[in-house]
N, CA, C and O atoms as CSV, one atom per row, in Angstrom:
chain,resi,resn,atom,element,x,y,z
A,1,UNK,N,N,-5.193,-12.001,8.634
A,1,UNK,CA,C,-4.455,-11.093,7.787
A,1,UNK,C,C,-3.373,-11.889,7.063
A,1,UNK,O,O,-2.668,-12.746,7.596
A,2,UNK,N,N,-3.321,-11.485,5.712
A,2,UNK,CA,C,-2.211,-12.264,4.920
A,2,UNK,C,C,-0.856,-11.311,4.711
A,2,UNK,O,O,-0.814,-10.321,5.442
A,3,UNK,N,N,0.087,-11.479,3.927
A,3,UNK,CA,C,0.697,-10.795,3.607
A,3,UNK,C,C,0.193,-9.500,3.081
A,3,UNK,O,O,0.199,-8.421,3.672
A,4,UNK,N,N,-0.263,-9.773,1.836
A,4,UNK,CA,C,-0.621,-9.098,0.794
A,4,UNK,C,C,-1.243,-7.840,1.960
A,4,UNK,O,O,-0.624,-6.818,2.257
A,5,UNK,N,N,-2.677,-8.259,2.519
A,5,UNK,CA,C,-3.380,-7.300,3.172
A,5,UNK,C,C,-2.439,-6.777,4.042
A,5,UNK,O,O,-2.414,-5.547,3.988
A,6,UNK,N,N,-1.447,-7.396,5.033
A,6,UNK,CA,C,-0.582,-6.733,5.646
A,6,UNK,C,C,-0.113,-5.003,5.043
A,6,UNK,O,O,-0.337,-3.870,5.469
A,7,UNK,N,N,0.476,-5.448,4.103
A,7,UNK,CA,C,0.790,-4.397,2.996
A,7,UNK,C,C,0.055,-3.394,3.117
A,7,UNK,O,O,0.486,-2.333,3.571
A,8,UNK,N,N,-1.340,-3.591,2.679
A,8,UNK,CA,C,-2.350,-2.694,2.103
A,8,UNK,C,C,-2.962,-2.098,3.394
A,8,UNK,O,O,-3.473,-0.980,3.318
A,9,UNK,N,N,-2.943,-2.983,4.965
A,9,UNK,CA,C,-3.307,-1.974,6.000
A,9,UNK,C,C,-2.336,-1.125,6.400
A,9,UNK,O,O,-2.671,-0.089,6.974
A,10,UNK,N,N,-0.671,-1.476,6.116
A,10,UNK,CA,C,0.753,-0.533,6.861
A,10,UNK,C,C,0.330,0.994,5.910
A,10,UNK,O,O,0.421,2.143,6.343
A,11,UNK,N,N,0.021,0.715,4.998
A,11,UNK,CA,C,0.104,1.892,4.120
A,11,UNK,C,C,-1.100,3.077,3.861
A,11,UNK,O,O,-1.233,4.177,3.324
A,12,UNK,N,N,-1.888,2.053,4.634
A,12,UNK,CA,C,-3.564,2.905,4.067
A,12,UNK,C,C,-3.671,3.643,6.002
A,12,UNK,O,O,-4.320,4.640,6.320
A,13,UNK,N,N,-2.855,2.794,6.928
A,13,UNK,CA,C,-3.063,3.734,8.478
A,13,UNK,C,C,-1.339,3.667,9.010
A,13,UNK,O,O,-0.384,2.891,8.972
A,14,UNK,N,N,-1.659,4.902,9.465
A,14,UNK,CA,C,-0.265,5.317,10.281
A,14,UNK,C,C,0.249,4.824,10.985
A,14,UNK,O,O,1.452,5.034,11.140
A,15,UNK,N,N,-0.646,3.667,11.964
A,15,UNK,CA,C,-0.282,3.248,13.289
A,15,UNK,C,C,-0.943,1.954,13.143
A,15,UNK,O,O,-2.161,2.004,12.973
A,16,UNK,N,N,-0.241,0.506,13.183
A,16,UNK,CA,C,-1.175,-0.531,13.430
A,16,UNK,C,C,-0.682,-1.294,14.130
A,16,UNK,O,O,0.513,-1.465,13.891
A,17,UNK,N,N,-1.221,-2.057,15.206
A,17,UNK,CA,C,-1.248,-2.633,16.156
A,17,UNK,C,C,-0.993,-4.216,15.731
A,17,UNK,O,O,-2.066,-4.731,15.415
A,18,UNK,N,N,-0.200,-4.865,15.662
A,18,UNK,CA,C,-0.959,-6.263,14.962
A,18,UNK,C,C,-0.648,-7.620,16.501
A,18,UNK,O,O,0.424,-7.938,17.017
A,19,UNK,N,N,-1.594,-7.946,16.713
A,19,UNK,CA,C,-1.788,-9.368,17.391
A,19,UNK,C,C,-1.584,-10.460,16.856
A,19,UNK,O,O,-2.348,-10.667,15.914
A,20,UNK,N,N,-0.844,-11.279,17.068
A,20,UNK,CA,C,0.098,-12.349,16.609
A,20,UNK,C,C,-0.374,-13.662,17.481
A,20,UNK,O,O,0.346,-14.052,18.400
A,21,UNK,N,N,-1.292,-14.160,17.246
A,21,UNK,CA,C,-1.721,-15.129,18.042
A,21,UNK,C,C,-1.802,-16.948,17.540
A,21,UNK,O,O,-1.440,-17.495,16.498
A,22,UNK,N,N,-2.277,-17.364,18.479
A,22,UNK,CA,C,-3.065,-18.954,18.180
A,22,UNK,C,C,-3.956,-19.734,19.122
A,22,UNK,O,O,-3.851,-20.047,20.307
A,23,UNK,N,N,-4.737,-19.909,18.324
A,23,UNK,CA,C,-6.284,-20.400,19.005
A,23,UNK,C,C,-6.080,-21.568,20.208
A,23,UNK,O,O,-6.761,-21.612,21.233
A,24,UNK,N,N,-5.169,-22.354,19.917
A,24,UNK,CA,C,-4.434,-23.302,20.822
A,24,UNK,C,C,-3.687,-22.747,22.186
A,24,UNK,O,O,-3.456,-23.445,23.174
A,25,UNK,N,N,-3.335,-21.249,22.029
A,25,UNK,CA,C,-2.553,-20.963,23.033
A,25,UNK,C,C,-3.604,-20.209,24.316
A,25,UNK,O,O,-4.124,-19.157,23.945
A,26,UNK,N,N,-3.902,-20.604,25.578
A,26,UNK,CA,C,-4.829,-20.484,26.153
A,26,UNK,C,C,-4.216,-18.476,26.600
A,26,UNK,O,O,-5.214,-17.770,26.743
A,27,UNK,N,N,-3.129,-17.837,26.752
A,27,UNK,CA,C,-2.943,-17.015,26.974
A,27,UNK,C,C,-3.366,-15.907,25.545
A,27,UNK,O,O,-3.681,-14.730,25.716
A,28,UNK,N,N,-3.303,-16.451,24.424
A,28,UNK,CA,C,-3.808,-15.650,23.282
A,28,UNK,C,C,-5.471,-15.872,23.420
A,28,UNK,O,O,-6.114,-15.059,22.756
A,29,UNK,N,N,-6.111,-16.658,24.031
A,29,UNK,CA,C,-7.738,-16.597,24.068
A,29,UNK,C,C,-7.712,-15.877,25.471
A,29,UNK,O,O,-8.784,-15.331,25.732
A,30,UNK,N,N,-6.942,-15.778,26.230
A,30,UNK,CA,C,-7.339,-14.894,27.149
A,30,UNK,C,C,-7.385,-13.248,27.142
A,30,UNK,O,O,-7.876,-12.393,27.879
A,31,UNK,N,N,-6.487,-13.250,25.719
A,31,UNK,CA,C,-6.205,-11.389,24.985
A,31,UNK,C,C,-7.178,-11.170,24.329
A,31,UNK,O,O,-7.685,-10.061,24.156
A,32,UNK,N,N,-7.567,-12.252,23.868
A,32,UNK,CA,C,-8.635,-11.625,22.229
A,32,UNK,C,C,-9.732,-10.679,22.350
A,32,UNK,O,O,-10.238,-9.942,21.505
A,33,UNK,N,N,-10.055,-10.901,23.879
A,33,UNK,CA,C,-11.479,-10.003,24.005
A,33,UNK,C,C,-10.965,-8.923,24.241
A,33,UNK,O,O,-11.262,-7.855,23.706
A,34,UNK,N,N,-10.194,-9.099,25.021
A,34,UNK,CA,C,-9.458,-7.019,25.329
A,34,UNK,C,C,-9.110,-6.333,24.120
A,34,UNK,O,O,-9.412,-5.160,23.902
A,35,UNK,N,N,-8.276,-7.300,23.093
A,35,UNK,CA,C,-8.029,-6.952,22.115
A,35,UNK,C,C,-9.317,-6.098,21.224
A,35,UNK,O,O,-9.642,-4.946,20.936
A,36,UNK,N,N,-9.772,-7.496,21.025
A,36,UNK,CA,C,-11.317,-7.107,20.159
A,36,UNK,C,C,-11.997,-5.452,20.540
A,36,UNK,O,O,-12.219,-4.484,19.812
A,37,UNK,N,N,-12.186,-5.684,22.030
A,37,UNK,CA,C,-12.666,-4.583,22.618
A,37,UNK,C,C,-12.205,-3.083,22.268
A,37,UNK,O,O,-12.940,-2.131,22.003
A,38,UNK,N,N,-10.793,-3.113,22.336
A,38,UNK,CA,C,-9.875,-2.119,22.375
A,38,UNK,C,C,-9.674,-1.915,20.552
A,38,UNK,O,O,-8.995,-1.025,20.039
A,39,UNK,N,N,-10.364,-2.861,19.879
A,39,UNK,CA,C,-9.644,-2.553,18.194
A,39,UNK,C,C,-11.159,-1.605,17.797
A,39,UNK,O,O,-11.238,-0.740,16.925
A,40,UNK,N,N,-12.383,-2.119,18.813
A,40,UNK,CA,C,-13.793,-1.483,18.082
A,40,UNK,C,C,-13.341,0.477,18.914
A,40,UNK,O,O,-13.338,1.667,18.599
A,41,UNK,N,N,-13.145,-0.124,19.667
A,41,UNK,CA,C,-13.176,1.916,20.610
A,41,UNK,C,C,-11.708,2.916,19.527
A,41,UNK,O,O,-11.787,4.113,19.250
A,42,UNK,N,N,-10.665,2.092,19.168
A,42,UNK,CA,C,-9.758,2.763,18.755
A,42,UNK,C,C,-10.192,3.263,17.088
A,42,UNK,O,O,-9.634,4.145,16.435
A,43,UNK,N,N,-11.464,2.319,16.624
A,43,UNK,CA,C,-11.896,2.579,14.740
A,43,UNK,C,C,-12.620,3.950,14.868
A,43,UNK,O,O,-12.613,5.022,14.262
A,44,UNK,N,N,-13.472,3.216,16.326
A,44,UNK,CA,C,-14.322,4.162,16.393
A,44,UNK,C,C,-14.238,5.925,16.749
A,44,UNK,O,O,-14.839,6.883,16.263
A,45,UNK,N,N,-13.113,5.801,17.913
A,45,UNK,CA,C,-12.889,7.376,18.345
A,45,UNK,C,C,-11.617,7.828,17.303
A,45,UNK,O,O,-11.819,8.842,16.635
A,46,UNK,N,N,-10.452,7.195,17.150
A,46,UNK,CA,C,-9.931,7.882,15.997
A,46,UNK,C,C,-10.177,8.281,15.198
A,46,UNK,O,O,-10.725,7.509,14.411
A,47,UNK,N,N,-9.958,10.069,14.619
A,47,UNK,CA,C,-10.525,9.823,12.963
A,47,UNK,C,C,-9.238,10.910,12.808
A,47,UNK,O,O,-8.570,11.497,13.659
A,48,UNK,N,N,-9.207,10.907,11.678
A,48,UNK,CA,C,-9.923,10.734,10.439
A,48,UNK,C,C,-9.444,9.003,10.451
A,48,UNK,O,O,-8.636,8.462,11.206
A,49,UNK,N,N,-10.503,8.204,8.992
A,49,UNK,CA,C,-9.622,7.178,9.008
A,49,UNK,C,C,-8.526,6.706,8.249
A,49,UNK,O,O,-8.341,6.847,7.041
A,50,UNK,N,N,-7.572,5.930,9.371
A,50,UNK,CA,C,-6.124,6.122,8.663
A,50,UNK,C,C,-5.007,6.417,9.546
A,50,UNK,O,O,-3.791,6.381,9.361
A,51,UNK,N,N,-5.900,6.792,10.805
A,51,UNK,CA,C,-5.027,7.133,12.055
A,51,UNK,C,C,-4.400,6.028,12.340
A,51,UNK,O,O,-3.191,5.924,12.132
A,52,UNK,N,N,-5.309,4.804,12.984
A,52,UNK,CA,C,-4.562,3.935,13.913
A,52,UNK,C,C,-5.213,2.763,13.391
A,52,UNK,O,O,-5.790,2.985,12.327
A,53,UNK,N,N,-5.286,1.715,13.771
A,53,UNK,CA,C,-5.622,0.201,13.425
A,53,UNK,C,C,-5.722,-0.814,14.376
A,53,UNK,O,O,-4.724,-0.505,15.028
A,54,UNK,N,N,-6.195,-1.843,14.979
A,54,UNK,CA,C,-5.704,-2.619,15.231
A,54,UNK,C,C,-6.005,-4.054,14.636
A,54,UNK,O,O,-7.207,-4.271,14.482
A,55,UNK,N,N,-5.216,-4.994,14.300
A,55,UNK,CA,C,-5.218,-6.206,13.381
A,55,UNK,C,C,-4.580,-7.266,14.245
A,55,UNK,O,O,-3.519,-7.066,14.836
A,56,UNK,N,N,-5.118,-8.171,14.293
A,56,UNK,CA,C,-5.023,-9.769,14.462
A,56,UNK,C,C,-4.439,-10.430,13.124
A,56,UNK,O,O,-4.799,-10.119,11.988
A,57,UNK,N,N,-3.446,-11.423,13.459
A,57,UNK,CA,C,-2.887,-12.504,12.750
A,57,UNK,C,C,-2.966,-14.111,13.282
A,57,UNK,O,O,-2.493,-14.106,14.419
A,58,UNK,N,N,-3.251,-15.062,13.025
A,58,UNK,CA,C,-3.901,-16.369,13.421
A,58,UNK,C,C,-2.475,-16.908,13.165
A,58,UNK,O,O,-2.548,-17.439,12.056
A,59,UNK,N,N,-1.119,-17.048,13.669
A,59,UNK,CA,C,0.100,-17.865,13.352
A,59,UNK,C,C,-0.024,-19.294,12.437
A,59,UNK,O,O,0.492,-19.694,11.393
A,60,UNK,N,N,-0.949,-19.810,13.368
A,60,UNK,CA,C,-0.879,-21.565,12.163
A,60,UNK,C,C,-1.828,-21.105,11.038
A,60,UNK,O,O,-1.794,-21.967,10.160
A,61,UNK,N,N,-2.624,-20.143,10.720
A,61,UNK,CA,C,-3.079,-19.850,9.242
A,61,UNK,C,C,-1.923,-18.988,8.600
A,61,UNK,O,O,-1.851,-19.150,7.382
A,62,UNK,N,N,-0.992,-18.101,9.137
A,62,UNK,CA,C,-0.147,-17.114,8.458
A,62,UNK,C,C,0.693,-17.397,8.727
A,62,UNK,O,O,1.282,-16.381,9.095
A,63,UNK,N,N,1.597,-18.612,8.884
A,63,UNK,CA,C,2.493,-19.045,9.119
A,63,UNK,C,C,4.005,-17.435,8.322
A,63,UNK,O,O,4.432,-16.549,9.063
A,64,UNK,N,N,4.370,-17.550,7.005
A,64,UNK,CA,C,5.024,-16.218,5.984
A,64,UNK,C,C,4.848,-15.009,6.982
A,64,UNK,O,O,5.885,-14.443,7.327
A,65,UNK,N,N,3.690,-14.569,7.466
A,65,UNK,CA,C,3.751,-13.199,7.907
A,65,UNK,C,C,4.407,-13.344,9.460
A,65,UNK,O,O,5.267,-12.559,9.858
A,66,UNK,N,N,3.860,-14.509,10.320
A,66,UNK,CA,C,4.546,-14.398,11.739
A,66,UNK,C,C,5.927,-14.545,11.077
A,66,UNK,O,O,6.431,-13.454,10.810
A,67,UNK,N,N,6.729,-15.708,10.717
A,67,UNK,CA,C,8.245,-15.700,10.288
A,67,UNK,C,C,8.743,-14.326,10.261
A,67,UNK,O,O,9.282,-13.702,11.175
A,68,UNK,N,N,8.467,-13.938,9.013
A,68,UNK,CA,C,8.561,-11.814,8.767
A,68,UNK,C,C,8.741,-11.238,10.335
A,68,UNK,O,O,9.925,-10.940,10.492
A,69,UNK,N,N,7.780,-10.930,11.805
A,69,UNK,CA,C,8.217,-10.671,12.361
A,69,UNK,C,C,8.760,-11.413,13.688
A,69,UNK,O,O,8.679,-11.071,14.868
A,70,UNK,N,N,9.419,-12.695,13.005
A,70,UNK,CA,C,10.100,-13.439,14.136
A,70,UNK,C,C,9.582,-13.598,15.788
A,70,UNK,O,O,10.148,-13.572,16.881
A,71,UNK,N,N,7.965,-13.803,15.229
A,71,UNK,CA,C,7.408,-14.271,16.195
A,71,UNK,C,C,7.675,-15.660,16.871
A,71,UNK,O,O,7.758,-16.711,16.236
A,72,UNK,N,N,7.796,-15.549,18.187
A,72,UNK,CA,C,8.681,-16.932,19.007
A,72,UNK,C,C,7.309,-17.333,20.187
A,72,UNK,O,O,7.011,-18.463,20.573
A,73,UNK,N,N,6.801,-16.333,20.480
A,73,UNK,CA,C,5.639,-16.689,21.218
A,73,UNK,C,C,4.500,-15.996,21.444
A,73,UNK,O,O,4.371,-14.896,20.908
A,74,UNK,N,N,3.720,-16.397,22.080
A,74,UNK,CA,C,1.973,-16.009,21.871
A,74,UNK,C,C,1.333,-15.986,22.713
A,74,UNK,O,O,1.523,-16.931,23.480
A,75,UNK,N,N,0.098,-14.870,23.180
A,75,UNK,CA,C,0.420,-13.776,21.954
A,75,UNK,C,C,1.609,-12.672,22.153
A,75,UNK,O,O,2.265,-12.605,23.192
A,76,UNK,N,N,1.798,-11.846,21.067
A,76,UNK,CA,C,2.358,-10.747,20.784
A,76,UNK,C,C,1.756,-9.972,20.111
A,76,UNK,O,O,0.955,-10.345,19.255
A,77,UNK,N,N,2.033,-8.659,20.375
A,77,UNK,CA,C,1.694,-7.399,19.707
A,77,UNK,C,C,2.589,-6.403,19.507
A,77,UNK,O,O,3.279,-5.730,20.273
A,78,UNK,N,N,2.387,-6.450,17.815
A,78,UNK,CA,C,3.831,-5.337,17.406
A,78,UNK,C,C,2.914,-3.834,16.830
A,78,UNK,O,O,1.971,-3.640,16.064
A,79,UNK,N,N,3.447,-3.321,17.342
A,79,UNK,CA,C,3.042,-1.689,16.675
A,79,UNK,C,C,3.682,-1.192,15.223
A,79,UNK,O,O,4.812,-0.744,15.419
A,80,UNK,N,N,3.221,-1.126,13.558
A,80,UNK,CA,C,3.998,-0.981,13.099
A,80,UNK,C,C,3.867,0.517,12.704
A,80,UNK,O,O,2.671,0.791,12.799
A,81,UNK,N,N,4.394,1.330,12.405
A,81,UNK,CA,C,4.307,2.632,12.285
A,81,UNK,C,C,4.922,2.973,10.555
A,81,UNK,O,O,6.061,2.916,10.092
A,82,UNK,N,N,3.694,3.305,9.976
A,82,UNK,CA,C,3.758,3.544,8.387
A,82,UNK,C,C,5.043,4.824,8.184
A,82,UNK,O,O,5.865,4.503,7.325
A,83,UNK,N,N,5.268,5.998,8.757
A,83,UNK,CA,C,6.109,6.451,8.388
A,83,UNK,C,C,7.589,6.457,9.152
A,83,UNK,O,O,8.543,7.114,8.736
A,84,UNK,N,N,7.615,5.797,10.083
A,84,UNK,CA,C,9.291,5.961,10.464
A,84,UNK,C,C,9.484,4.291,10.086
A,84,UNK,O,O,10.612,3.950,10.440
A,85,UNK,N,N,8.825,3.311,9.559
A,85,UNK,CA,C,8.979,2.079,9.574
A,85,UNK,C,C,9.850,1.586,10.594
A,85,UNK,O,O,10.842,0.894,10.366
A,86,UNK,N,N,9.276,2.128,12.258
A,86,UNK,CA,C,9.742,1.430,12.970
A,86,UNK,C,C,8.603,0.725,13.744
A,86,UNK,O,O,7.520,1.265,13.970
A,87,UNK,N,N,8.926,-0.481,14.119
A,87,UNK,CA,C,8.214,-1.932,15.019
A,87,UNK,C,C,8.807,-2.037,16.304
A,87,UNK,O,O,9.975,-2.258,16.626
A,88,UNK,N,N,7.336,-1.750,17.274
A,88,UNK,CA,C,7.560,-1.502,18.682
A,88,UNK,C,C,6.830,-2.942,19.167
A,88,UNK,O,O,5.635,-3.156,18.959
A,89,UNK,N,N,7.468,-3.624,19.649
A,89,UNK,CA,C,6.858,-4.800,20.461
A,89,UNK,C,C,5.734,-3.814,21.584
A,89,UNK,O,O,5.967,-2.662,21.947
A,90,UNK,N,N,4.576,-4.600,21.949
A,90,UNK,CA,C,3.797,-4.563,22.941
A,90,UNK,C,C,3.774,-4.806,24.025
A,90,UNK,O,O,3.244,-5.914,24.112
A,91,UNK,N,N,4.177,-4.244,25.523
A,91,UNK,CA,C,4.643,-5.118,26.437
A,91,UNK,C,C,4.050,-4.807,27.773
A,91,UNK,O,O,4.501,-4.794,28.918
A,92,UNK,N,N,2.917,-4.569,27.250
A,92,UNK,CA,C,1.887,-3.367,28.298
A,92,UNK,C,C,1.191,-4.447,29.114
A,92,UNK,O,O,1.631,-5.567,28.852
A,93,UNK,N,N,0.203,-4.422,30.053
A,93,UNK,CA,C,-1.241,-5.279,30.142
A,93,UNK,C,C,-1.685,-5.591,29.174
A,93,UNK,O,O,-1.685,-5.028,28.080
A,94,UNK,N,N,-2.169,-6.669,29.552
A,94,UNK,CA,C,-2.923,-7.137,28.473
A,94,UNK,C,C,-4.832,-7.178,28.854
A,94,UNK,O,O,-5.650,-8.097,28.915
A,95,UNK,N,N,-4.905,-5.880,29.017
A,95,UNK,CA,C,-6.182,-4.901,29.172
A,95,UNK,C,C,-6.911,-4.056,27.930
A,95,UNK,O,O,-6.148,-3.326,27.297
A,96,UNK,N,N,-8.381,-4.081,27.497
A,96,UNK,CA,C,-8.827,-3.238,26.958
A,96,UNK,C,C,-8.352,-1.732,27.181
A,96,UNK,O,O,-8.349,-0.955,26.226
A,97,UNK,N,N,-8.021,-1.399,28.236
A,97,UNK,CA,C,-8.173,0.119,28.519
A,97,UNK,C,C,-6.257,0.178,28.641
A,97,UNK,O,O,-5.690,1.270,28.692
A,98,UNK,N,N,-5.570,-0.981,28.669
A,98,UNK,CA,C,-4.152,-0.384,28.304
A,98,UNK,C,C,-3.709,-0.510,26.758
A,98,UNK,O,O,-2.637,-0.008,26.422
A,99,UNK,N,N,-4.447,-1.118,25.895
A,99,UNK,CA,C,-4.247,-1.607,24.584
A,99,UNK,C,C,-4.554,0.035,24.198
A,99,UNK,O,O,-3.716,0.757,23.658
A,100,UNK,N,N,-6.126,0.536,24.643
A,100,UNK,CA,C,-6.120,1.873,24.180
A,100,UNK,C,C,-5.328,2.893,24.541
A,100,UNK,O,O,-5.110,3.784,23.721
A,101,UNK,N,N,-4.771,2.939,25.812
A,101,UNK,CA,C,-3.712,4.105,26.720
A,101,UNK,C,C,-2.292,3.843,25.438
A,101,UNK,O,O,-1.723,4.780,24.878
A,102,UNK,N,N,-2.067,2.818,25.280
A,102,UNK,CA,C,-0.958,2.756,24.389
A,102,UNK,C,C,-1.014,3.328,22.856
A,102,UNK,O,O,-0.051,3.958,22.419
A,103,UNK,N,N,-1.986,3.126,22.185
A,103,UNK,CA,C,-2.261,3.478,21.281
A,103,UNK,C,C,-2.690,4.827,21.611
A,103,UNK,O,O,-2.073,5.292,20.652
A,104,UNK,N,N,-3.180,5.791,22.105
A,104,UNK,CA,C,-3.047,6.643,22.079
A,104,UNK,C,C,-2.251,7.742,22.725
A,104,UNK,O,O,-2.534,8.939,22.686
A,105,UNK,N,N,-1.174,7.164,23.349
A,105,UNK,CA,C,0.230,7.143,23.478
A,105,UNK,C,C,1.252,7.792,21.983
A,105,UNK,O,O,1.969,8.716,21.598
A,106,UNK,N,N,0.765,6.767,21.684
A,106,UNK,CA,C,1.526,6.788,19.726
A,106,UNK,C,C,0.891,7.391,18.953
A,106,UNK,O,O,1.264,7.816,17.859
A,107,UNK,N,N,0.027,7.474,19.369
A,107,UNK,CA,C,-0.698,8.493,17.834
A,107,UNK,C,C,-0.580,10.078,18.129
A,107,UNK,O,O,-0.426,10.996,17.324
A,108,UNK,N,N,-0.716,10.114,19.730
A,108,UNK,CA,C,-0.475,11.189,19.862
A,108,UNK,C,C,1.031,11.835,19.654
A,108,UNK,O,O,1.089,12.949,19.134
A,109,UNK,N,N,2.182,11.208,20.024
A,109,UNK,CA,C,3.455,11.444,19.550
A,109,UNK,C,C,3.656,11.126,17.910
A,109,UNK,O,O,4.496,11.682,17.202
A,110,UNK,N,N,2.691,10.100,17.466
A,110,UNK,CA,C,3.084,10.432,15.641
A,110,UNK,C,C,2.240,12.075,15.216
A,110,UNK,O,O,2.589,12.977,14.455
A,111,UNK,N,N,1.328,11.953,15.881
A,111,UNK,CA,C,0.830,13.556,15.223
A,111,UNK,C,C,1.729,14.858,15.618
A,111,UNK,O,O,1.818,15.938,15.036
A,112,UNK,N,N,2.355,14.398,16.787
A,112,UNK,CA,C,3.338,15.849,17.070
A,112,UNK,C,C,4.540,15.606,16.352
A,112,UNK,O,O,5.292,16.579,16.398
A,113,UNK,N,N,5.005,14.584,15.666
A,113,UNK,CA,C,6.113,14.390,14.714
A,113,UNK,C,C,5.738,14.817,13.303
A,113,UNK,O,O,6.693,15.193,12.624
A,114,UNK,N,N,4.800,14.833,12.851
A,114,UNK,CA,C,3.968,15.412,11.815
A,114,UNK,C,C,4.168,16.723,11.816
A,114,UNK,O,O,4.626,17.120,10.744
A,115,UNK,N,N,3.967,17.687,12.755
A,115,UNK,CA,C,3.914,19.312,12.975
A,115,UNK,C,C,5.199,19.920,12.619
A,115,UNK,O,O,5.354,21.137,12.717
């Protein structure tokens, strides 16, 4: 993810997840699959689409976008939330099935903030 697309996913979904990683860091290859796992079940059972997201960032390719959220170590996962523009660090397991408990955690409290 670059900047630019950064942009264009905060605005097009309510809720995005972003993973802040590097291929070098043996604790970010130990997330990626939960991650991965947890980004196909959250496209898939959320709808409409636009709900939720989850996105990966590669640090030594996006060097501009980690800076932006003062990423210091890896991995991380920030939650950014399109309408209160607030950024929730991730600080859960680092589990398929807690990546999803969290996220639908938040979506369910952004839809009751909606009402």
């Amino acid at each position: 993810m670059t900047v630019s697309s950064y942009n264009k996913l905060v605005k097009a979904n309510q809720l995005v997840l972003i993973l802040f990683y590097n291929n070098w860091c043996m604790w970010s290859r130990k997330m990626l699959p939960a991650f991965d796992k947890a980004a196909d079940l959250i496209r898939n059972k959320f709808k409409p689409p636009g709900t939720a997201l989850l996105a990966k960032v590669e640090c030594d390719k996006n060097v501009k976008l980690c800076k932006t959220f003062k990423i210091k170590q890896y991995p991380t996962a920030i939650l950014v939330n399109h309408s209160t523009k607030i950024n929730k660090e991730y600080k859960n397991k680092r589990s398929e099935k807690a990546i999803v408990n969290f996220m639908k955690k938040h979506i369910k409290m952004s839809t009751q903030k909606r009402k």
